[in-house]
C-alpha positions as MATLAB code, in Angstrom:
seq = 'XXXXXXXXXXXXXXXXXXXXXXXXXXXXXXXXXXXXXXXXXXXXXXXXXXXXXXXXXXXXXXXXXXXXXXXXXXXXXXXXXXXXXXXXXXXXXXXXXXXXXXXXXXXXXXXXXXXXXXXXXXXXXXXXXXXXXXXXXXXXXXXXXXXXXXXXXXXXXXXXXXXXXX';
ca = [
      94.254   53.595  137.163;
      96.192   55.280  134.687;
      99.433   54.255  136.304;
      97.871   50.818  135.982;
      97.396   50.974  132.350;
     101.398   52.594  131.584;
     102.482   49.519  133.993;
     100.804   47.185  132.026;
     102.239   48.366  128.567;
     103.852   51.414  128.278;
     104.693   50.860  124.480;
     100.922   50.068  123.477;
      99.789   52.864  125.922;
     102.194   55.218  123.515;
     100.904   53.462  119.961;
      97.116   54.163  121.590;
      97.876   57.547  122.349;
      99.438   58.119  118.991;
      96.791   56.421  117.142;
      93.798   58.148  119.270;
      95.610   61.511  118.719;
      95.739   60.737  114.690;
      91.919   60.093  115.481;
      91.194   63.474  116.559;
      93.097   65.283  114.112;
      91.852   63.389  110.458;
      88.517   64.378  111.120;
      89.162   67.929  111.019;
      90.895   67.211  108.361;
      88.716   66.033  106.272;
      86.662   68.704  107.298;
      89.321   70.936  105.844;
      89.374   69.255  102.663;
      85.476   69.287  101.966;
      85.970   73.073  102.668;
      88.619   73.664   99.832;
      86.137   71.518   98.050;
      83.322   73.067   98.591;
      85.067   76.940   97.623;
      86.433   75.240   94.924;
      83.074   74.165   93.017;
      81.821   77.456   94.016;
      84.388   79.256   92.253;
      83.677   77.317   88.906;
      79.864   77.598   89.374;
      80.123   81.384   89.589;
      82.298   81.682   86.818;
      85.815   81.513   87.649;
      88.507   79.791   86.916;
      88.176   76.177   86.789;
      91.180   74.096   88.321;
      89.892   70.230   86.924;
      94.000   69.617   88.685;
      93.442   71.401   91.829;
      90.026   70.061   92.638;
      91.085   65.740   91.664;
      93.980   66.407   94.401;
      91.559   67.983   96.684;
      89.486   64.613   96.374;
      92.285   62.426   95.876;
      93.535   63.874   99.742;
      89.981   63.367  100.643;
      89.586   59.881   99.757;
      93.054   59.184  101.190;
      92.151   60.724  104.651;
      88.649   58.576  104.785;
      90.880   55.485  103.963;
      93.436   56.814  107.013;
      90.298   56.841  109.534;
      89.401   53.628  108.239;
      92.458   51.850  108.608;
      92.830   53.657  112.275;
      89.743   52.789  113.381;
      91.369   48.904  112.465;
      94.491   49.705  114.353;
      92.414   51.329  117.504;
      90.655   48.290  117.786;
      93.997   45.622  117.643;
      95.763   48.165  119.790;
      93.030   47.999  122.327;
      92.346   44.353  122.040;
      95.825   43.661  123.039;
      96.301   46.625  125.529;
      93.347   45.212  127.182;
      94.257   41.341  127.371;
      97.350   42.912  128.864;
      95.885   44.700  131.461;
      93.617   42.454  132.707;
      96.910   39.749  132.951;
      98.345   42.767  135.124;
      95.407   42.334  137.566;
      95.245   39.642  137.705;
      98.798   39.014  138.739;
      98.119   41.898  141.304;
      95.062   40.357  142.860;
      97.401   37.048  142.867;
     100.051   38.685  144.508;
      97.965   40.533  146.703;
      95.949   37.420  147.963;
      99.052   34.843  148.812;
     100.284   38.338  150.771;
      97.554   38.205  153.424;
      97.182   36.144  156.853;
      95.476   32.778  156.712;
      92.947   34.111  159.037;
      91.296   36.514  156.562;
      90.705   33.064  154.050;
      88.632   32.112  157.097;
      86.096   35.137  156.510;
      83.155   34.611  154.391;
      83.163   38.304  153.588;
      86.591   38.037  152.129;
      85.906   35.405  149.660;
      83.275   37.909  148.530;
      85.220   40.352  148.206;
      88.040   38.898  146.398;
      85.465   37.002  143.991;
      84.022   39.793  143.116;
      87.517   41.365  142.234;
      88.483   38.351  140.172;
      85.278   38.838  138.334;
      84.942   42.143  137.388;
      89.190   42.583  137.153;
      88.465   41.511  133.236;
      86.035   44.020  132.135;
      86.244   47.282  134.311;
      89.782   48.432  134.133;
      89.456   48.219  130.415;
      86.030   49.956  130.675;
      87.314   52.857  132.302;
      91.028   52.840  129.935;
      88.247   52.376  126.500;
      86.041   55.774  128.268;
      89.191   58.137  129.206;
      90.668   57.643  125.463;
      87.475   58.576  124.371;
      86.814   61.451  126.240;
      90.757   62.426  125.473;
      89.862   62.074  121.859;
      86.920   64.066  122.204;
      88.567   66.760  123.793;
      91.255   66.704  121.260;
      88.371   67.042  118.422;
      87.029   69.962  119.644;
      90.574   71.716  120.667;
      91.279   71.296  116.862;
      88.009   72.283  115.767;
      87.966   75.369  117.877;
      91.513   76.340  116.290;
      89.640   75.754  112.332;
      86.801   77.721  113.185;
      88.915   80.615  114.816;
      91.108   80.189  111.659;
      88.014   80.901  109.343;
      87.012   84.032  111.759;
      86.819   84.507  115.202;
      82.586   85.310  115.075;
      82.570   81.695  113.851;
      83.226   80.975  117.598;
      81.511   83.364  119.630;
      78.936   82.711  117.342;
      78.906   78.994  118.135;
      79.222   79.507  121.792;
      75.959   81.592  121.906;
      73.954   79.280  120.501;
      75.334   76.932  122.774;
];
């Protein structure tokens, strides 16, 4: 499967994994962000000091990092588009290969038409299926990784706190 995939393109299989790791990350950092944000008003509601320059970069970096996932979630999609087209060319030059590799005799067998229509079918939407659902649950993973090492950077309770009420 996965071999598959780094066969097919091992340059777009690097620029997906780079872009779906970028993925993982700007979320939590945005979440970041709207923290400093957050302490920030707070401070100037209870009476401290009031940074007007702090707080514009703090939304400045916030607004940049919701443009970042925006244009990512662009780039995910051409990446995918094109890492997909390429796969399924990949194959389908397999199932080519693999059919002109056989005896004659087995073009005789009903059952093997079946079978190899059925490959030729679902050869364009499965293998990307199953490439689209492991980067997700990779990015997924990554998410929480990353937001398990902010909350244990706040305090640790944060966790085991979180994990109880799980």
């Amino acid at each position: 499967g996965l071999a598959l995939v780094w066969e097919s393109g091992r340059g777009w299989t690097l620029l997906q994994g780079a872009v779906l790791t970028l993925q993982g990350i700007l979320p939590l950092v945005g979440l970041y962000l709207m923290k400093k944000v957050v302490d920030a008003v707070a401070v100037a509601i209870s009476g401290g000091t009031r940074d007007v320059r702090a707080f514009t970069v703090l939304m400045v970096l916030t607004g940049v990092v919701a443009l970042l996932a925006a244009a990512l979630r662009t780039v995910t999609a051409l990446v995918s588009e094109v890492q997909t087209a390429r796969l399924v060319d990949r194959v389908q030059e397999l199932l080519h290969a693999k059919s002109a590799e056989v005896d004659l005799q087995f073009y005789e067998s009903a059952g093997y038409h079946d079978t190899l229509h059925r490959a030729q079918n679902e050869a364009s939407y499965r293998p990307p299926r199953i490439v689209a659902e492991l980067a997700q649950v990779g990015q997924g993973v990554l998410t929480l990784v990353g937001l398990l090492a902010l909350l244990l950077s706040f305090h640790w309770m944060l966790v085991a706190a979180l994990l109880l009420a799980a």
